[in-house]
gemmi code that builds the backbone of each chain (N, CA, C; Angstrom):
import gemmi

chains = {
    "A": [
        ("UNK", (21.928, 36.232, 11.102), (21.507, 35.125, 10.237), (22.245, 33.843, 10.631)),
        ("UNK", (21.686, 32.722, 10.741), (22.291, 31.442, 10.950), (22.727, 30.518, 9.556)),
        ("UNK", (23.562, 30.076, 10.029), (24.334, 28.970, 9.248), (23.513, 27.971, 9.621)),
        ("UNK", (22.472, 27.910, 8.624), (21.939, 26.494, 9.458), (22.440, 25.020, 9.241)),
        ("UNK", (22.810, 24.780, 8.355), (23.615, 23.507, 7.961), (24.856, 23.119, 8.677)),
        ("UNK", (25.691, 24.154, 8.799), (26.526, 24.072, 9.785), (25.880, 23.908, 11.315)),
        ("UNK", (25.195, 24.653, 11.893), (24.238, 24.421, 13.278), (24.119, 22.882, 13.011)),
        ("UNK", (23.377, 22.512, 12.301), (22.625, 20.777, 12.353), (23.390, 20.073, 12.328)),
        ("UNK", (24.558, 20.029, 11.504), (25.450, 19.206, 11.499), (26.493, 18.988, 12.612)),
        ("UNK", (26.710, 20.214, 13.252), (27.471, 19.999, 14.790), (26.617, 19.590, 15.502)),
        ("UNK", (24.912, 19.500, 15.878), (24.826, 19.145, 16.822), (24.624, 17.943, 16.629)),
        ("UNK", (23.979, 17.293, 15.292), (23.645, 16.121, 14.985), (24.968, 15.144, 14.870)),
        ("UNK", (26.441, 15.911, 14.918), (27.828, 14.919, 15.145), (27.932, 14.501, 16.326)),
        ("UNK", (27.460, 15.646, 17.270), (27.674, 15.578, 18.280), (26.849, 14.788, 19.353)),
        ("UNK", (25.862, 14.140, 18.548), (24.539, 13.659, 19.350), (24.102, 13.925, 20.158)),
        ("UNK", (23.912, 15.201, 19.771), (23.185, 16.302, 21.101), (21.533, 16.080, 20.798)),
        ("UNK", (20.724, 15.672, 22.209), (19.666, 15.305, 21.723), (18.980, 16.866, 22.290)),
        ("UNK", (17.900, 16.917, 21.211), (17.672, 17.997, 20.677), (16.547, 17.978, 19.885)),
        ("UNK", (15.603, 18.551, 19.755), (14.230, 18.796, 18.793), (14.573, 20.296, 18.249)),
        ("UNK", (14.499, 20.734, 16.650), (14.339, 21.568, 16.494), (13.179, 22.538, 16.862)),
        ("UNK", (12.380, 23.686, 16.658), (11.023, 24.282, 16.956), (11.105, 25.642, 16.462)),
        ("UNK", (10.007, 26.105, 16.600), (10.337, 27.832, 16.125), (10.057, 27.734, 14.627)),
        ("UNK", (10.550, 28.996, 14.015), (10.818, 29.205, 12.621), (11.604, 27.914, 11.348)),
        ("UNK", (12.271, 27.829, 12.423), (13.078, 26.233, 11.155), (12.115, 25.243, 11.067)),
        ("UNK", (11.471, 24.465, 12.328), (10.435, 24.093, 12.280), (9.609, 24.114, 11.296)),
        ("UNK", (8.707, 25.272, 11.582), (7.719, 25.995, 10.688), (8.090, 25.551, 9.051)),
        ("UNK", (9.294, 26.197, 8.222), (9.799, 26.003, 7.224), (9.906, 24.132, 6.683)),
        ("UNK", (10.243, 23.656, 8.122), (10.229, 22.106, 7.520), (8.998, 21.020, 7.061)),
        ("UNK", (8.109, 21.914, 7.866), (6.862, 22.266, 7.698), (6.425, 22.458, 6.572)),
        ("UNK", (6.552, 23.111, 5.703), (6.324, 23.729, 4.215), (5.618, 24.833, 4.292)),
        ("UNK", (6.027, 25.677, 5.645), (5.297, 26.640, 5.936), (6.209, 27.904, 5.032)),
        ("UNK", (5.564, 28.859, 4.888), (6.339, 29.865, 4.118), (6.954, 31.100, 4.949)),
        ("UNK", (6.822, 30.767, 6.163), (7.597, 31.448, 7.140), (9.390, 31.934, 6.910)),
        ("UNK", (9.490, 33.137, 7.497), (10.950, 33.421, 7.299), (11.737, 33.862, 8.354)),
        ("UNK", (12.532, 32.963, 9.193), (13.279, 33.608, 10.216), (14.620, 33.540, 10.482)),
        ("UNK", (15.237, 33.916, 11.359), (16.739, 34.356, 10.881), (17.469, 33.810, 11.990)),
        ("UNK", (17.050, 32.943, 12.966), (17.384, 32.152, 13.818), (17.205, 30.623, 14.429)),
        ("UNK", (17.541, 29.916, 14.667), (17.628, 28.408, 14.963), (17.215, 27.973, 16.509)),
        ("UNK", (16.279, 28.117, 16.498), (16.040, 27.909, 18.304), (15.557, 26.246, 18.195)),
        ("UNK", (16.195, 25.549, 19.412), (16.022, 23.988, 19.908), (15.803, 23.880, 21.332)),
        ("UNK", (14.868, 22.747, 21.727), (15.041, 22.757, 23.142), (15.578, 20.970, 22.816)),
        ("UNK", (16.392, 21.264, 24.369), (17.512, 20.334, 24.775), (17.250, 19.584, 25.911)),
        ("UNK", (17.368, 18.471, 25.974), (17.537, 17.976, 27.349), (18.715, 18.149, 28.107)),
        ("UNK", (18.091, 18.638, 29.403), (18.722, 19.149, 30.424), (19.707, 18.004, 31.494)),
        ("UNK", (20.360, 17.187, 30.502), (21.030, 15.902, 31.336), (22.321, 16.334, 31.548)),
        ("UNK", (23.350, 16.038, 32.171), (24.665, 16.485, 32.766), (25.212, 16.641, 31.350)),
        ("UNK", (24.764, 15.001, 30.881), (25.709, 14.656, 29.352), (25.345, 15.277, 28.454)),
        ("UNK", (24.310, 16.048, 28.304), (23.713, 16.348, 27.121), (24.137, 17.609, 27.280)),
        ("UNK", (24.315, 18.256, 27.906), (25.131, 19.809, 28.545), (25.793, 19.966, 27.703)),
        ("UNK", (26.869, 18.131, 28.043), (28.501, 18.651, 27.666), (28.146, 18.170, 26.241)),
        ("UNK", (27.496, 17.517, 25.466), (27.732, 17.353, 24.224), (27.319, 18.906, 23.624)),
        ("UNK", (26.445, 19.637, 24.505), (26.277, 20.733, 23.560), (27.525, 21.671, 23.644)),
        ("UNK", (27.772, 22.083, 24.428), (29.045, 23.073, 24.797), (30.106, 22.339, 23.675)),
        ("UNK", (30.351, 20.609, 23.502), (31.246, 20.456, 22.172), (30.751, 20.734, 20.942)),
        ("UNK", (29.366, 20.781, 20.797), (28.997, 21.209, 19.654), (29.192, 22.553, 19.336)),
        ("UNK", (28.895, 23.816, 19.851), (28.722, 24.935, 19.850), (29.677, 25.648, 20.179)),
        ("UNK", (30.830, 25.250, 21.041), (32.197, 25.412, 21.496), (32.885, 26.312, 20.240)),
        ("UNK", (33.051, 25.452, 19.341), (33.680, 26.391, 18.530), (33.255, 27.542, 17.790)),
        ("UNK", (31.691, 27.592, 17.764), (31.348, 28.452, 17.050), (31.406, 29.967, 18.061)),
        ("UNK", (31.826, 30.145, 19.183), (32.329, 30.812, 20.191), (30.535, 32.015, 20.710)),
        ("UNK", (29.801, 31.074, 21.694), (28.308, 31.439, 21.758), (28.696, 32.608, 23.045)),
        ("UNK", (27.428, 33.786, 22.881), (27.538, 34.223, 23.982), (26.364, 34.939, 24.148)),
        ("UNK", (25.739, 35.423, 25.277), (24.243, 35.282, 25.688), (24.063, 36.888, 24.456)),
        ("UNK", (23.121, 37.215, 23.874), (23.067, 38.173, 23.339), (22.907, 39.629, 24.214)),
        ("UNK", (22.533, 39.465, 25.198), (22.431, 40.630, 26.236), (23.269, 40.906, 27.047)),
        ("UNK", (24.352, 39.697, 26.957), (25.374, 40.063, 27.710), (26.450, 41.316, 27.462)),
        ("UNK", (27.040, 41.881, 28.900), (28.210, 42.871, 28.095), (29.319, 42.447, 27.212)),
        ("UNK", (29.309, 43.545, 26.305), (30.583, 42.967, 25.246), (31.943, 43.210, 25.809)),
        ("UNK", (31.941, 44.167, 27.055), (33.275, 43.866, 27.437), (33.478, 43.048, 28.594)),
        ("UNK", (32.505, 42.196, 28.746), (32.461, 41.058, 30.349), (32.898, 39.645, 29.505)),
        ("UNK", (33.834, 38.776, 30.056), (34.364, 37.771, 29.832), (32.858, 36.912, 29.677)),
        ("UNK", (32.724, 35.935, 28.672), (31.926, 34.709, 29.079), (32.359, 33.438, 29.145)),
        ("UNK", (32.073, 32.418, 29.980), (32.654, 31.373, 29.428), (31.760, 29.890, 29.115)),
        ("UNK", (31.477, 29.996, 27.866), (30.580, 28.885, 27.561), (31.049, 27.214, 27.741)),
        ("UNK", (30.243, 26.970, 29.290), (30.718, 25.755, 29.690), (29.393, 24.744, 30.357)),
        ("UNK", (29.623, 23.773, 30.686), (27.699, 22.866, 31.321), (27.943, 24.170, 32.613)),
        ("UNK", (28.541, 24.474, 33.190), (28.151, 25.266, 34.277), (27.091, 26.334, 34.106)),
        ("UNK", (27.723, 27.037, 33.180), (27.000, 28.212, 32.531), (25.520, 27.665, 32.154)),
        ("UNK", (25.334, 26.133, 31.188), (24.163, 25.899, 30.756), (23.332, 25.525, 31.725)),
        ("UNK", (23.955, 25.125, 33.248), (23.331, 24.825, 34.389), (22.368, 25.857, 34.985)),
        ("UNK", (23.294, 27.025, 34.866), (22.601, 28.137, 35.939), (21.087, 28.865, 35.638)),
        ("UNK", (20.836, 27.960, 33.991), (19.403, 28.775, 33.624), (19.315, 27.864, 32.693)),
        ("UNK", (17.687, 27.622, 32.237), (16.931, 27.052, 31.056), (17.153, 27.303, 29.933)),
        ("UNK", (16.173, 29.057, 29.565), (16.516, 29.084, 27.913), (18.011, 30.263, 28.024)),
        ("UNK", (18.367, 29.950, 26.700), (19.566, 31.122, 26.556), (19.074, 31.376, 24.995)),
        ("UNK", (19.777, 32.722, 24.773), (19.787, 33.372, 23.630), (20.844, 33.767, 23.402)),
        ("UNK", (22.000, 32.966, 22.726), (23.233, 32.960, 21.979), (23.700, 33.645, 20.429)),
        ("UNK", (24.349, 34.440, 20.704), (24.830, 34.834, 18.855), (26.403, 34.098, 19.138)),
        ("UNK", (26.603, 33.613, 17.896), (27.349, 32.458, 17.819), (28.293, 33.338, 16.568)),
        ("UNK", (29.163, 32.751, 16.266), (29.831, 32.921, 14.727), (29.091, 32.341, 13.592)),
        ("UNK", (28.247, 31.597, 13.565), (27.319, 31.061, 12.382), (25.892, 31.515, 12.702)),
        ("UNK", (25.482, 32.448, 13.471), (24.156, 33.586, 14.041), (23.694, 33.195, 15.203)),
        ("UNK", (22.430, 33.465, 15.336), (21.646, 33.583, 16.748), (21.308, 32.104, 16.497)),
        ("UNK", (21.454, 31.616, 18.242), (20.861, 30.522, 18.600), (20.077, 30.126, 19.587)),
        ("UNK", (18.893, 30.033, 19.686), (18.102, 29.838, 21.083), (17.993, 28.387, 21.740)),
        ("UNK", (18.334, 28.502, 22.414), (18.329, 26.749, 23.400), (17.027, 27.199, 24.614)),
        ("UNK", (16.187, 26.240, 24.259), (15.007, 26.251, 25.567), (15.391, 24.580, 25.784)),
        ("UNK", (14.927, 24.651, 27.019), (14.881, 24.218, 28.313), (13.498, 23.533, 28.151)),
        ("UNK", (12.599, 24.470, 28.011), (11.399, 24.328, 27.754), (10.085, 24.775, 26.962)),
        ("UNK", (9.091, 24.288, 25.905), (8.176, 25.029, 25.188), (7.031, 24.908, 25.623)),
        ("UNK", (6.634, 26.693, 25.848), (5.382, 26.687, 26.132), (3.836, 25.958, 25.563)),
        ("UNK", (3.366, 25.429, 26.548), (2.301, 24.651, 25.583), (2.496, 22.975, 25.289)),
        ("UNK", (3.768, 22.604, 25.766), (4.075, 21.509, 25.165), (4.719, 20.857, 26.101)),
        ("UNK", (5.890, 21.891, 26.720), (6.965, 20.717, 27.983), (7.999, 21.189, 27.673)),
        ("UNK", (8.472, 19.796, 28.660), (10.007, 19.911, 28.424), (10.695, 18.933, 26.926)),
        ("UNK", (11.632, 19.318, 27.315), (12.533, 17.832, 26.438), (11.834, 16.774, 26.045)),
        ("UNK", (11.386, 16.101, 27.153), (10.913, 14.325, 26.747), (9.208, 14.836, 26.252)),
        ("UNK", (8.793, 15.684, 26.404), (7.355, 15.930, 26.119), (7.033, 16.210, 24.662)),
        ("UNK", (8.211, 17.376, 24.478), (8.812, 17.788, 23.259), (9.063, 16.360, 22.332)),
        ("UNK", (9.707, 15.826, 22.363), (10.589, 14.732, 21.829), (9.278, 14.083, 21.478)),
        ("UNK", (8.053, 13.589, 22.426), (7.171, 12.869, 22.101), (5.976, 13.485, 20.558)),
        ("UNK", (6.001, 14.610, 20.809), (5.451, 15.902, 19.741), (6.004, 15.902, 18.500)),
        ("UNK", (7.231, 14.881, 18.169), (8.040, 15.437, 16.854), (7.821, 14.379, 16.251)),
        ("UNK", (8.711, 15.088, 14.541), (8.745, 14.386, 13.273), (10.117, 14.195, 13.237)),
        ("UNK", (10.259, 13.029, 12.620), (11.481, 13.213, 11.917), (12.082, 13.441, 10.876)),
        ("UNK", (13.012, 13.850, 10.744), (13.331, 14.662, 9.218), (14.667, 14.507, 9.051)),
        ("UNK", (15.405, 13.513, 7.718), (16.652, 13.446, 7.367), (17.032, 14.672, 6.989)),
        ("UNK", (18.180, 14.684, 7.479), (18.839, 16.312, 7.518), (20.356, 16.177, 7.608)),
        ("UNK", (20.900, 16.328, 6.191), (22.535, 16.219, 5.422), (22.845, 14.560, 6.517)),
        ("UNK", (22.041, 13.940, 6.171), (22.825, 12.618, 6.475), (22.230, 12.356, 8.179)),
        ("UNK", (21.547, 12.636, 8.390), (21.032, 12.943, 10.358), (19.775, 12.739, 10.330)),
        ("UNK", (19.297, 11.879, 11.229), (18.253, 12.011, 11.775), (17.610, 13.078, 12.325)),
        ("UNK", (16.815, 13.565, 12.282), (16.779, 14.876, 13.025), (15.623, 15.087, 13.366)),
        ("UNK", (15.020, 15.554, 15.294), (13.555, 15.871, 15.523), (13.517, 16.829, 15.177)),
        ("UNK", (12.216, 17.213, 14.824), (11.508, 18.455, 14.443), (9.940, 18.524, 15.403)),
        ("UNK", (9.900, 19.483, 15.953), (8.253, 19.368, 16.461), (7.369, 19.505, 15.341)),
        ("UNK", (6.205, 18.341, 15.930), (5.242, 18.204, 14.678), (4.531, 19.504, 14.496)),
        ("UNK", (3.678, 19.943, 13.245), (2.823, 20.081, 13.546), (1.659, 20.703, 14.699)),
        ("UNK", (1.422, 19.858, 15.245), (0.334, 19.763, 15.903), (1.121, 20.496, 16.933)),
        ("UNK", (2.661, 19.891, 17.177), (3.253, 20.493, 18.459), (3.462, 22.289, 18.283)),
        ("UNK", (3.565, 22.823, 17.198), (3.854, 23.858, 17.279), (2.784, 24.709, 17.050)),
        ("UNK", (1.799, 24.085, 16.550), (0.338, 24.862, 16.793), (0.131, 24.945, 18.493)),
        ("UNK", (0.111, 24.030, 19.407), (0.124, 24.057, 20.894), (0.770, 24.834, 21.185)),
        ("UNK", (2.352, 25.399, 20.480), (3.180, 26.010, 21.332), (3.245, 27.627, 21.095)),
        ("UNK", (2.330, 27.836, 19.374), (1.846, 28.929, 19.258), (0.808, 29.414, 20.181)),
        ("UNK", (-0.178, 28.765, 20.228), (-1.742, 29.181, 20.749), (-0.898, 29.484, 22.341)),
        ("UNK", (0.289, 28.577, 23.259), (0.260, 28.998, 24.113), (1.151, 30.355, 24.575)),
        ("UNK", (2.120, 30.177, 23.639), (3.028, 31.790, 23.400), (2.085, 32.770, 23.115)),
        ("UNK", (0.925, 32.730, 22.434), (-0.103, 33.904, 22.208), (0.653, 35.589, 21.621)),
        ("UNK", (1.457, 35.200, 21.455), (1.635, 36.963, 20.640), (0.970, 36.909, 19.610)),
        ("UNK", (1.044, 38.384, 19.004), (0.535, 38.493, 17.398), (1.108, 37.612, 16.619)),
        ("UNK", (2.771, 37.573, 16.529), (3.460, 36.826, 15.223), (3.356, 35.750, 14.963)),
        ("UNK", (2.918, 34.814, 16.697), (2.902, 33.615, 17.069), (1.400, 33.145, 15.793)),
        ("UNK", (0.284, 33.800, 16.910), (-1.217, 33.989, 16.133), (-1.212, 33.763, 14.807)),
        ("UNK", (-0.514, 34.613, 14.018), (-0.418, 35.139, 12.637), (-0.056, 33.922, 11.648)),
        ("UNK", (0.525, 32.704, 12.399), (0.767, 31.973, 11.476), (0.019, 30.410, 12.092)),
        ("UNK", (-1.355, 30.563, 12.810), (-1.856, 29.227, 12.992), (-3.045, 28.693, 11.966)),
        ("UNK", (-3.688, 30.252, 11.070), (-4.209, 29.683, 10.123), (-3.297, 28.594, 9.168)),
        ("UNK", (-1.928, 29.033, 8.528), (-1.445, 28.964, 7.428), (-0.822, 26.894, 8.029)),
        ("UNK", (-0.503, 26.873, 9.528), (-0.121, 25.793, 10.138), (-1.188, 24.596, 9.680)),
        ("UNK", (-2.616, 25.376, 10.967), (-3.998, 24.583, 10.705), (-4.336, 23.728, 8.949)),
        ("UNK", (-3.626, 24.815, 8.166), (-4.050, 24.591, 7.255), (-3.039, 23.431, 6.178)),
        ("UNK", (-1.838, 23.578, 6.849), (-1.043, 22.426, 6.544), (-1.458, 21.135, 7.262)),
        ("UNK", (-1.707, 21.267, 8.270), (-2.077, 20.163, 9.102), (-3.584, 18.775, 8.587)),
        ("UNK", (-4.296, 19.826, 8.356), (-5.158, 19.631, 7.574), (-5.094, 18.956, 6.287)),
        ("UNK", (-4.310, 19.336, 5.471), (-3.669, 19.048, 4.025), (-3.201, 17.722, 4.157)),
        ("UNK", (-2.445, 17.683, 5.326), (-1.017, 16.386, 5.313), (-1.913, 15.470, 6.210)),
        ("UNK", (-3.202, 15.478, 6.841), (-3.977, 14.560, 7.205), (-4.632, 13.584, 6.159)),
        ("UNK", (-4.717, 12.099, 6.819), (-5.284, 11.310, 6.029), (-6.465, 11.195, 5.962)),
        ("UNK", (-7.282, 12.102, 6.656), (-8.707, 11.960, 6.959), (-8.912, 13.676, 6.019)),
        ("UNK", (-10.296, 13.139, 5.835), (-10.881, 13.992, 4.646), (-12.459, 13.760, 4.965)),
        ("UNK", (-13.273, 14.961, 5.868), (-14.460, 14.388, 5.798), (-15.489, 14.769, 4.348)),
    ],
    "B": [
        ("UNK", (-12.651, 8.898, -3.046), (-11.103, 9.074, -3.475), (-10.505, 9.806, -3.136)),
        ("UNK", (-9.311, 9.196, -2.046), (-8.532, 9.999, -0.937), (-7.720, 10.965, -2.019)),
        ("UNK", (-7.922, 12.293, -1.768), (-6.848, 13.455, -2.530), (-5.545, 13.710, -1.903)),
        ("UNK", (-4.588, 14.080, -2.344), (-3.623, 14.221, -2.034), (-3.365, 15.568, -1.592)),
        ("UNK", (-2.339, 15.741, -0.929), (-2.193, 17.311, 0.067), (-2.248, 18.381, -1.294)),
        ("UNK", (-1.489, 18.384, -1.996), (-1.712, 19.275, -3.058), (-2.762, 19.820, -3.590)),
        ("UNK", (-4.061, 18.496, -3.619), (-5.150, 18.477, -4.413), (-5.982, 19.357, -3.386)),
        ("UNK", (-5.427, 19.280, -2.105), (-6.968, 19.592, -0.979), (-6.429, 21.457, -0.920)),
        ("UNK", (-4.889, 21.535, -1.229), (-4.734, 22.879, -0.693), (-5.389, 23.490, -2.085)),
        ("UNK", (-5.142, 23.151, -3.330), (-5.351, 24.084, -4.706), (-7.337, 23.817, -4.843)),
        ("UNK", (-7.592, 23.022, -4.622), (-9.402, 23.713, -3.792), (-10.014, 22.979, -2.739)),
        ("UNK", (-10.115, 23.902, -2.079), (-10.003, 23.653, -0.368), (-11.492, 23.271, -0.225)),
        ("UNK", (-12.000, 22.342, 0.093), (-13.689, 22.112, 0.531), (-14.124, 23.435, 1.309)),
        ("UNK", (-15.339, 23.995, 0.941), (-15.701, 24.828, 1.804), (-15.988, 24.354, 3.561)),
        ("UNK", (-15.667, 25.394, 4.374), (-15.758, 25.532, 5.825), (-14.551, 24.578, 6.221)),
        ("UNK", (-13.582, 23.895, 5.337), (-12.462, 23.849, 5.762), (-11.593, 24.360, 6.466)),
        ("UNK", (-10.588, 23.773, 7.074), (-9.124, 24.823, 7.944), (-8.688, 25.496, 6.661)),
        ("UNK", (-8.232, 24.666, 5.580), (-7.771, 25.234, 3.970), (-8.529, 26.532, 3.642)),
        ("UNK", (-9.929, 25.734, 3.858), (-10.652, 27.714, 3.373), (-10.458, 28.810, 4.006)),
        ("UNK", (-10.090, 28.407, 5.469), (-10.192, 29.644, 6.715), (-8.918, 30.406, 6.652)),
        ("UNK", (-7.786, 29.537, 5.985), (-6.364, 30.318, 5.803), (-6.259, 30.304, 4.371)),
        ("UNK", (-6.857, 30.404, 3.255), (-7.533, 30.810, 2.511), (-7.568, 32.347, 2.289)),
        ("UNK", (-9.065, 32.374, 2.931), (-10.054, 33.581, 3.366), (-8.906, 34.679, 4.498)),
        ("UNK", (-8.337, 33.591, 4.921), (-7.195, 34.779, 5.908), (-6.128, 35.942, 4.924)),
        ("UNK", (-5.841, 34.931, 4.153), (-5.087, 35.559, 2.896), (-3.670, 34.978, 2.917)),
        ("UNK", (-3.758, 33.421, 3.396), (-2.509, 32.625, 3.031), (-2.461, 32.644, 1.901)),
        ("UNK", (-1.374, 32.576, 1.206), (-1.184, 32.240, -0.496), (-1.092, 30.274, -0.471)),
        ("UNK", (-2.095, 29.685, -0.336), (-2.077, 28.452, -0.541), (-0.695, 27.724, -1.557)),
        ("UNK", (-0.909, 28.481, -2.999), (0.285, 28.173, -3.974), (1.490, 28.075, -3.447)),
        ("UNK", (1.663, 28.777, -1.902), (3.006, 28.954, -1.707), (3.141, 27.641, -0.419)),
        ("UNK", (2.638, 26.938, -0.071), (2.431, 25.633, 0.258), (2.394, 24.621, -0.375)),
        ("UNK", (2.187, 24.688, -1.684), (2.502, 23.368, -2.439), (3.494, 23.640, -3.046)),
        ("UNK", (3.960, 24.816, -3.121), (5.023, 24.365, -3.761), (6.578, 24.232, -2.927)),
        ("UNK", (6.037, 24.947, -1.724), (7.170, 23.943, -0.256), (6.982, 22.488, -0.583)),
        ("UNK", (5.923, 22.086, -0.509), (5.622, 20.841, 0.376), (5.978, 20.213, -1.296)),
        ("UNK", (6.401, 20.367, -2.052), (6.958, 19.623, -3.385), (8.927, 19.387, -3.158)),
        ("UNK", (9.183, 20.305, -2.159), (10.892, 20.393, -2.226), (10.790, 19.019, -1.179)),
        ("UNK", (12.496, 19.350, -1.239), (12.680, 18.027, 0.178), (13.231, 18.973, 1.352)),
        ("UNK", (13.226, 18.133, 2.377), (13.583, 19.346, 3.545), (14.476, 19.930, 3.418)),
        ("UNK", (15.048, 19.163, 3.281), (17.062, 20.403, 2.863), (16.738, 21.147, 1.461)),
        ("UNK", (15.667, 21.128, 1.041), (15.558, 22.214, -0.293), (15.157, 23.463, 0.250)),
        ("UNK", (14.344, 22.654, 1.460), (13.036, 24.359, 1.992), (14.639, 25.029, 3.020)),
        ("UNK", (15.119, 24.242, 3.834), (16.416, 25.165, 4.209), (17.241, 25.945, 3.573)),
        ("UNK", (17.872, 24.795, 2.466), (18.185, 26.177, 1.494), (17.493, 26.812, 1.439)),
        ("UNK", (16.466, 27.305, 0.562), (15.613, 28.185, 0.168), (15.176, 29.623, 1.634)),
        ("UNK", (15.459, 28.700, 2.626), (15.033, 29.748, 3.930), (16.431, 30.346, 4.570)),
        ("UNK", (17.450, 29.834, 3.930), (18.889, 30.600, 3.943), (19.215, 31.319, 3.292)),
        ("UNK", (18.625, 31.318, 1.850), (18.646, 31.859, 1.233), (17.533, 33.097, 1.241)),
        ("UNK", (16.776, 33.013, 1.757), (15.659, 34.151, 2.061), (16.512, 35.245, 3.353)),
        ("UNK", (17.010, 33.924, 4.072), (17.683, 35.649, 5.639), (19.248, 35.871, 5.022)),
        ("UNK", (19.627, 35.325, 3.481), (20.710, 36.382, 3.189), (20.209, 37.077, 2.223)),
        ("UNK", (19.337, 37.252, 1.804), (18.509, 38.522, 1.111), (17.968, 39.631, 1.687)),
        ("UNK", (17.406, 39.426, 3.364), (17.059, 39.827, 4.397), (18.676, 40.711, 4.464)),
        ("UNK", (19.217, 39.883, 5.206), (20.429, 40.918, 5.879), (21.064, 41.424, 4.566)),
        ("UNK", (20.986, 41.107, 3.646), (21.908, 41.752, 2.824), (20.351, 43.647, 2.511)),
        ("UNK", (19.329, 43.186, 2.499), (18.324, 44.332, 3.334), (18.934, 45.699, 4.232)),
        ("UNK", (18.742, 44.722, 5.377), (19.245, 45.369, 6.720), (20.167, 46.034, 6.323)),
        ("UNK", (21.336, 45.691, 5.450), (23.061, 46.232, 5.759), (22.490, 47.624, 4.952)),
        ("UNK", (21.798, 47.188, 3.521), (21.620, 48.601, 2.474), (20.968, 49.571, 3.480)),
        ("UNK", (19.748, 49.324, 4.108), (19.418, 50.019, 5.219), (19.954, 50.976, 6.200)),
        ("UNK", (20.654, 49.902, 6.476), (21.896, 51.098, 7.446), (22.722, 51.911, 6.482)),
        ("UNK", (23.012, 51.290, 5.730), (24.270, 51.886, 4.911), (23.743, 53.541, 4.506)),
        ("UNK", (22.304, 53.659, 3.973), (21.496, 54.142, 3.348), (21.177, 55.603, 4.521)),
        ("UNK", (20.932, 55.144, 6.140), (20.419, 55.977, 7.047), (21.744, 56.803, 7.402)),
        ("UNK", (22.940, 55.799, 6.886), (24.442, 56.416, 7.995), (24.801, 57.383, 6.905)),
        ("UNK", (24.945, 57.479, 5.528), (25.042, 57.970, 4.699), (23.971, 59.603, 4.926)),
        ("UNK", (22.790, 58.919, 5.048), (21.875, 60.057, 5.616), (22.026, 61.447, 6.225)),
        ("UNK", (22.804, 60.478, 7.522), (23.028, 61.422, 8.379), (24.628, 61.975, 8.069)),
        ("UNK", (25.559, 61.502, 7.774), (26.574, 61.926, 7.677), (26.685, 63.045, 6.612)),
    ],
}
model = gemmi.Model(1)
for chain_id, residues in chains.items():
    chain = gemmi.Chain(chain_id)
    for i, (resn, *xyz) in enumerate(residues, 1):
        res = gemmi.Residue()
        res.name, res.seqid = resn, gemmi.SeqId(i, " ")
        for name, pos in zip(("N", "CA", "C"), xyz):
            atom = gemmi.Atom()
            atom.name, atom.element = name, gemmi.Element(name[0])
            atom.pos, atom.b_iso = gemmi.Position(*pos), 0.0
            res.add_atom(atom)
        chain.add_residue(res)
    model.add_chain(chain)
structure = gemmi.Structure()
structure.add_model(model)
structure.setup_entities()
């Protein structure tokens, strides 16, 4: 389970640029979705590396598949050598993409979002529209399962009404 | 007279997206009454849902280890 308030608030101190997506998303959404992890995609800039590694630094991250008795050391090197990671942290699981299917990278992402004050922060969120794209292109069942209930927010929070 | 998100989810025009997740078996009610909180309400509320969850999971295990032991 994630600390999510704690998550937002380190990265949003840290001005780690960043779009939320996924399940938190969904929820900011007013979707009635329930998930137990915090996944963001990040831009992949030298600086933006190191602001994340200060953000997340302390919460002591390490790949979830990794061995529990193999040293890790969460540093920009480490965030260099690959795109997405899947981190359990001391405040829960955290997913960092690189990139969302259906949508892009970072700056594509970034163009797709809302913003949403969050404990004092600005904060992206993918719209909408972006995470319907990024469902239909992930295509699993769970993904599927929630583009009526999306469509149907989307719909709602439109100003057009034929 | 433009309706408001509330008004379109609690009756959805027929052949709507609203009707189709509807007819899917969204609970519409449970969309307006998100979309009434503020964002840091629906977080709480969704933190509060995965420590009800894991506090789940733990009885779960607790429940199978007990089982077997």
């Amino acid at each position: 389970m994630i600390e999510l308030k704690k998550a937002i608030k380190s990265l949003s101190e840290n001005n780690v640029d960043f779009v939320i997506v996924g399940g938190v998303a969904l929820k900011l959404h007013s979707s009635a979705y329930v998930t137990l992890d915090l996944d963001f995609c990040y831009a992949r800039t030298k600086e933006n590396l190191a602001k994340i590694v200060s953000a997340l630094e302390p919460f002591n991250p390490r790949p979830r598949d990794f061995p529990e008795n193999l040293p890790y050391f969460f540093d920009e090197r480490s965030l260099q050598n690959a795109t997405n990671f899947t981190f359990q942290t001391s405040i829960g699981d955290i997913d960092l993409l690189g990139e969302v299917a259906g949508v892009g990278t970072y700056s594509e992402v970034k163009l797709m979002s809302d913003i949403f004050e969050l404990y004092g922060y600005d904060v992206q969120v993918l719209s909408i529209s972006g995470l319907i794209k990024a469902k239909r292109a992930a295509g699993r069942t769970k993904d599927l399962l929630v583009l009526p209930e999306l469509e149907a927010l989307r719909e709602a929070l439109s100003d057009d009404e034929d | 007279m433009k309706r408001t998100p509330e008004e379109k989810l609690l009756n959805p025009k027929p052949g709507s997206k609203i009707a189709a997740a509807k007819e899917f078996g969204i609970d519409l009610t449970l969309l307006v009454r998100q979309l009434r909180l503020t964002p840091e309400q629906r977080l709480e509320e969704l933190q509060s849902a995965m420590e009800s969850m894991e506090g789940i999971t733990k009885a779960r295990k607790k429940f199978r280890q007990n089982k077997i032991s």
